[in-house]
C-alpha positions as CSV (number, residue, x, y, z in Angstrom):
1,X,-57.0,-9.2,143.4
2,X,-56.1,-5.8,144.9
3,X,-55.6,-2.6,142.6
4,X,-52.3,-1.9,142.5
5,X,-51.4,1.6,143.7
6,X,-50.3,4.3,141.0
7,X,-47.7,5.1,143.1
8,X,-46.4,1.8,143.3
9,X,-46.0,1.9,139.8
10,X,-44.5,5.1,139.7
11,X,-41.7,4.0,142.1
12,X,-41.4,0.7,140.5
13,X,-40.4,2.6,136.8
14,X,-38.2,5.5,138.9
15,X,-36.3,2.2,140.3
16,X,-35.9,0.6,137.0
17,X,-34.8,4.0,135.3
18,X,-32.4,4.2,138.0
19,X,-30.6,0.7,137.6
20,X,-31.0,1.4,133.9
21,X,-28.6,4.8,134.9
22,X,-26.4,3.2,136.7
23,X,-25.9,0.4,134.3
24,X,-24.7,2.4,132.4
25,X,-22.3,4.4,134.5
26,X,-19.0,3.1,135.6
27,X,-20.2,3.3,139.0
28,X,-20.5,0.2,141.5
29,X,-24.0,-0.9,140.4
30,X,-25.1,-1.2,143.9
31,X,-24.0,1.5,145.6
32,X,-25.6,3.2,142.6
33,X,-28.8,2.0,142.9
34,X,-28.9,2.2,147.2
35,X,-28.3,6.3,146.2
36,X,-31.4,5.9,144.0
37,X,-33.5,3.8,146.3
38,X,-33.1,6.6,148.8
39,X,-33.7,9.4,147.0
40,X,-36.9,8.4,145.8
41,X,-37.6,7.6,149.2
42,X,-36.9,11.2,150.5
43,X,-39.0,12.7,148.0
44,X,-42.0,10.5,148.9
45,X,-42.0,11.1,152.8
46,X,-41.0,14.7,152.2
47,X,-43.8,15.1,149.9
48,X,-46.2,13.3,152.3
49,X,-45.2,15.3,154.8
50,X,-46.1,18.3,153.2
51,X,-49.5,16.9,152.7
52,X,-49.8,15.7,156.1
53,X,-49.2,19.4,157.3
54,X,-51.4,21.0,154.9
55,X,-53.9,18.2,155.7
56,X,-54.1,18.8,159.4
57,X,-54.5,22.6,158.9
58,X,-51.2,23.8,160.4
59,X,-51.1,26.9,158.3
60,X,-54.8,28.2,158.8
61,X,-53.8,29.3,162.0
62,X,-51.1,31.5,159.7
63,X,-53.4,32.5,157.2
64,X,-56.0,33.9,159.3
65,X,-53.4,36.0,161.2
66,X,-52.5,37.6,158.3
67,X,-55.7,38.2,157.2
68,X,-56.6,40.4,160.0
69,X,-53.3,41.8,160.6
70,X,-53.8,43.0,156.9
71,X,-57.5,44.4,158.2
72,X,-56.0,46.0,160.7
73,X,-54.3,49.3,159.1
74,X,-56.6,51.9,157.2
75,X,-54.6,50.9,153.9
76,X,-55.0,46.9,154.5
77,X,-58.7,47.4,155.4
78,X,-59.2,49.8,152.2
79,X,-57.4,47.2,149.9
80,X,-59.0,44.4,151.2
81,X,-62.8,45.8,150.3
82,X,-61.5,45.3,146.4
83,X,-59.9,41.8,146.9
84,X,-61.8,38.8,146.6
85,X,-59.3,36.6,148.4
86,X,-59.0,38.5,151.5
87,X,-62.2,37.7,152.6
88,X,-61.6,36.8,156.7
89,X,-64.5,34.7,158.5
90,X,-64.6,34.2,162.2
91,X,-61.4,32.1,163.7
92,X,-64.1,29.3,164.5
93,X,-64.9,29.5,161.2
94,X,-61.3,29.5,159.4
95,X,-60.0,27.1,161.3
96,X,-62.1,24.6,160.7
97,X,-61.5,24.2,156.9
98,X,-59.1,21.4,156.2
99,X,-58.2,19.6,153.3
100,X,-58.6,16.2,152.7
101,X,-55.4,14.1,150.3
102,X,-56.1,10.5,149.1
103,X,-52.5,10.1,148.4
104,X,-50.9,10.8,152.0
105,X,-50.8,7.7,153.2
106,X,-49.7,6.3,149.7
107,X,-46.2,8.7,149.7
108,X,-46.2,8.3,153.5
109,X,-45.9,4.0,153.3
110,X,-44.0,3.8,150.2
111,X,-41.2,6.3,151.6
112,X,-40.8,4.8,154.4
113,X,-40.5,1.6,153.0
114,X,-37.9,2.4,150.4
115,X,-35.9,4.7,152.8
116,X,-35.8,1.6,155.1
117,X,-34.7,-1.2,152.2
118,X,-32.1,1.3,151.3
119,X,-30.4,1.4,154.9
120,X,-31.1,-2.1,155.0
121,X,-29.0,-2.7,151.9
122,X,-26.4,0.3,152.7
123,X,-25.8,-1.6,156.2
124,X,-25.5,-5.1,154.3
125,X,-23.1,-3.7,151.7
126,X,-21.0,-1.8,154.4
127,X,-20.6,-4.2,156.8
């Protein structure tokens, strides 16, 4: 039997706390809980998204400028002896740290699958 992903789960009891909401609303039900379905569904692809980005190292590129564009004035370069974070390796060197997410893929699949139920449904209930 598979494991069952966390963030299955997690979307499962945001669904069901959602149809609970809108239960109690006097809203149509399921327009209600199409509106939840694709909220949740933003967040998870916009959150994987984020990850993706930081996971591919689009910002080291960034971070590295600033580093030495912070070197480069007598003030920067003065500061920078006494900070511990400012401490700029080669640009072979900085570019090639990158970080590594387990959960990616996980908020990546499981947006893209409730985003596409809710235009699914939106489409049936509109048409």
């Amino acid at each position: 039997m598979k494991r069952i992903n966390l963030f299955t789960i997690l979307t499962f009891l945001l669904f069901v706390i959602a149809v609970v909401v809108a239960s109690l609303q006097e809203k149509n039900l399921l327009l209600s809980i199409i509106d939840s379905l694709f909220i949740i569904g933003i967040l998870y692809v916009c959150l994987g998204s984020l990850l993706y980005i930081f996971e591919k190292g689009f910002f080291n590129g960034l971070v590295y400028a600033i580093k030495r564009f912070r070197k480069s004035s007598k003030l920067g370069k003065y500061a920078s002896e006494f900070d511990e974070l400012d401490e700029t390796k080669e640009a072979h060197e900085e570019f090639s740290v990158k970080r590594s997410y387990s959960i990616t893929k996980s908020l990546l699949t499981l947006g893209a699958v409730t985003l596409v139920l809710s235009i699914v449904l939106t489409y049936l209930l509109y048409t």
